[in-house]
C-alpha positions in Angstrom: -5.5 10.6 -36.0 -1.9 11.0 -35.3 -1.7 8.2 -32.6 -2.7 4.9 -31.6 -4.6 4.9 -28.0 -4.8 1.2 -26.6 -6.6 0.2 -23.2 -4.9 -2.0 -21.1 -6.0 -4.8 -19.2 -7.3 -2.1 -16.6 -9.2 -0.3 -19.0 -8.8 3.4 -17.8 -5.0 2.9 -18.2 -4.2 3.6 -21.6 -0.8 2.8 -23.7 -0.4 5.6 -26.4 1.5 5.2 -29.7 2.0 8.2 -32.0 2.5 7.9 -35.4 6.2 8.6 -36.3 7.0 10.4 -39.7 10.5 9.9 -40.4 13.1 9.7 -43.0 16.9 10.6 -43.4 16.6 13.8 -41.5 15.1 12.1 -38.8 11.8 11.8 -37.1 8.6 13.8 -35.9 5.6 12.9 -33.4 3.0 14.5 -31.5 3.8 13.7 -28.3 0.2 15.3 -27.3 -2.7 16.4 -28.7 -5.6 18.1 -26.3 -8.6 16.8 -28.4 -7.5 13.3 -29.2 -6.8 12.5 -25.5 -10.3 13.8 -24.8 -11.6 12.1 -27.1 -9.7 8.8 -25.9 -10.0 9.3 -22.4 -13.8 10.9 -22.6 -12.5 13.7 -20.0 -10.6 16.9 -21.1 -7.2 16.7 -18.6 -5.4 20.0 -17.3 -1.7 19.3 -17.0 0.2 21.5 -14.6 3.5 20.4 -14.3 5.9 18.5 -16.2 8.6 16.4 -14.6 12.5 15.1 -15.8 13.9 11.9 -14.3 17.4 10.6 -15.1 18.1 7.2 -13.4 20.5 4.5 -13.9 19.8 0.8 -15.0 18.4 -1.5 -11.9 17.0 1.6 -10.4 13.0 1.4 -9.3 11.2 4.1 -8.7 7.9 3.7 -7.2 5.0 2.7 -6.2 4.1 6.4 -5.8 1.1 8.1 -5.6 -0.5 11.2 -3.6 -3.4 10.5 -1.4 -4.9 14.2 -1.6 -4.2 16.1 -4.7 -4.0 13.3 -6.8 -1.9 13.0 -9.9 -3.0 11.4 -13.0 0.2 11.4 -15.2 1.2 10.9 -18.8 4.8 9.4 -19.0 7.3 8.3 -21.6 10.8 7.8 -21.9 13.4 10.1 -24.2 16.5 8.3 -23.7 16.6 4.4 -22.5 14.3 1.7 -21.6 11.9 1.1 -18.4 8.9 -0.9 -17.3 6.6 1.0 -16.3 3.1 -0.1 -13.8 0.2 1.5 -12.3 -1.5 0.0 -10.0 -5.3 0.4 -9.2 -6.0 1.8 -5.8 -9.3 3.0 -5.9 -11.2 0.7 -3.2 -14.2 0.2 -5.1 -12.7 -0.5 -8.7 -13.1 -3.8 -10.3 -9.9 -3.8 -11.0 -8.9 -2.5 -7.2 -4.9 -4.1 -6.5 -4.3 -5.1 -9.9 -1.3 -3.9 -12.3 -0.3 -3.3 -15.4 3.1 -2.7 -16.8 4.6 -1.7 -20.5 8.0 -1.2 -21.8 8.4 2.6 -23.0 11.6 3.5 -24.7 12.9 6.3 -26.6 13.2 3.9 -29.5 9.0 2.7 -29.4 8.5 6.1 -28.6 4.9 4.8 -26.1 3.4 6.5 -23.2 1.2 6.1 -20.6 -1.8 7.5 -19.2 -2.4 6.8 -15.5 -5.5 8.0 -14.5 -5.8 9.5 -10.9 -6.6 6.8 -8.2 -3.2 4.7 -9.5 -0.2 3.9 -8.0 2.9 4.7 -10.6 6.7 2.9 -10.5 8.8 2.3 -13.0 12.2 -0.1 -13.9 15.3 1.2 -15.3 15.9 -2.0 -17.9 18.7 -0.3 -20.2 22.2 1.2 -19.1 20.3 4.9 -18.1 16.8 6.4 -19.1 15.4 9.3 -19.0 11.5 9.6 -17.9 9.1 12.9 -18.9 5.8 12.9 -17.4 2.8 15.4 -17.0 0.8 15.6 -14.0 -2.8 16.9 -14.0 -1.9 18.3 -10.2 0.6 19.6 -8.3 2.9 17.7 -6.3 2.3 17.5 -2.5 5.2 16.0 -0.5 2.9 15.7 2.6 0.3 13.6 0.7 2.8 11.8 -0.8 2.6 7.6 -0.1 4.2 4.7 -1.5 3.7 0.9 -1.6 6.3 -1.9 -1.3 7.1 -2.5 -5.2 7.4 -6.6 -4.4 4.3 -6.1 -2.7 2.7 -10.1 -2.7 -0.8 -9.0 -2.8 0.2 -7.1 -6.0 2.1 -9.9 -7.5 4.0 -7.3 -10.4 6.4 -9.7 -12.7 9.3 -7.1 -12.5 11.8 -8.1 -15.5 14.4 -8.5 -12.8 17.5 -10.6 -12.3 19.0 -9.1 -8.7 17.2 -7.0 -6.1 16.7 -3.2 -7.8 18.2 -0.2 -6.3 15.6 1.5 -4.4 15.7 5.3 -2.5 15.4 5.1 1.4 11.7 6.5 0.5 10.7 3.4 -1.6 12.6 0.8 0.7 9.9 1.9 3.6 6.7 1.5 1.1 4.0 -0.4 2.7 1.6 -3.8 2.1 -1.2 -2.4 0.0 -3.1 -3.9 3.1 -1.5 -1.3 5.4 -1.7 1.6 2.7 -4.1 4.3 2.0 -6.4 4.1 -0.7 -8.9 5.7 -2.5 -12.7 5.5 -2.0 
């Protein structure tokens, strides 16, 4: 097996670390691998579309997630340093409201699977990252929702020191009590 799959505190999110074969040349990984996932995951995933984020340090992005069409996404991070959390918004989850978060970095070279059902947001900690993720659907702008990152009910430990920069989107994300979940 050419990485190490790791469940998380909320057992359907999953922290991925491939196994890096380097030297003086430099380094090789496989970033994915169709049957190991499966095999990890116990579902074979379709991704459809990849996505490329640049963001400077402070920046938060998130909590996003899409309330038809939903996305279940494997990110990591090619350049920089983030925190990244999903949340658990599926109503009649165990683990319903909870979080978990990981540092991914281009130097750990970790990702994260975030099932469907999960809220997603991450935390620029370094001077810039860059952020690659694959989504198992398409994005829908109109079934698009967000909740409050310093939601209370959530309770996520950001690695913070002053107030993050946030888009106009993410400043109006709501309470998980006022938000749309899943069944």
């Amino acid at each position: 097996m050419n990485m190490n799959i790791v469940k998380t505190a909320i057992p359907d999110v999953l922290l991925i670390e491939p196994k890096v074969f380097g030297d003086e040349r430099g380094f090789f990984f496989e970033s994915f691998n169709e049957k190991q996932f499966a095999g990890a995951t116990g579902k074979n995933v379709r991704f459809v579309q990849d996505n490329h984020s640049k963001s400077l340090q402070g920046v938060l992005r998130g909590l996003h997630y899409q309330i038809r069409q939903p996305q279940g996404k494997l990110v990591r991070v090619i350049g920089g340093e983030v925190f990244d959390v999903a949340v658990d918004l599926r109503k009649h989850s165990p683990t319903f409201g909870q979080w978990v978060g990981a540092v991914l970095s281009a130097e750990n070279k970790k990702q994260m699977w975030i099932p469907e059902g999960f809220a997603h947001g991450f935390l620029v900690t370094s001077d810039s990252a860059e952020f690659l993720y694959k989504t198992t659907d398409y994005w829908a702008p109109e079934y698009e929702r967000c909740i409050a990152w310093d939601d209370p009910a959530i309770g996520i430990v950001w690695p913070l020191d002053t107030i993050p920069v946030l888009s106009d989107k993410d400043k109006k994300g709501l309470l998980l009590a006022d938000a749309e979940v899943f069944a």
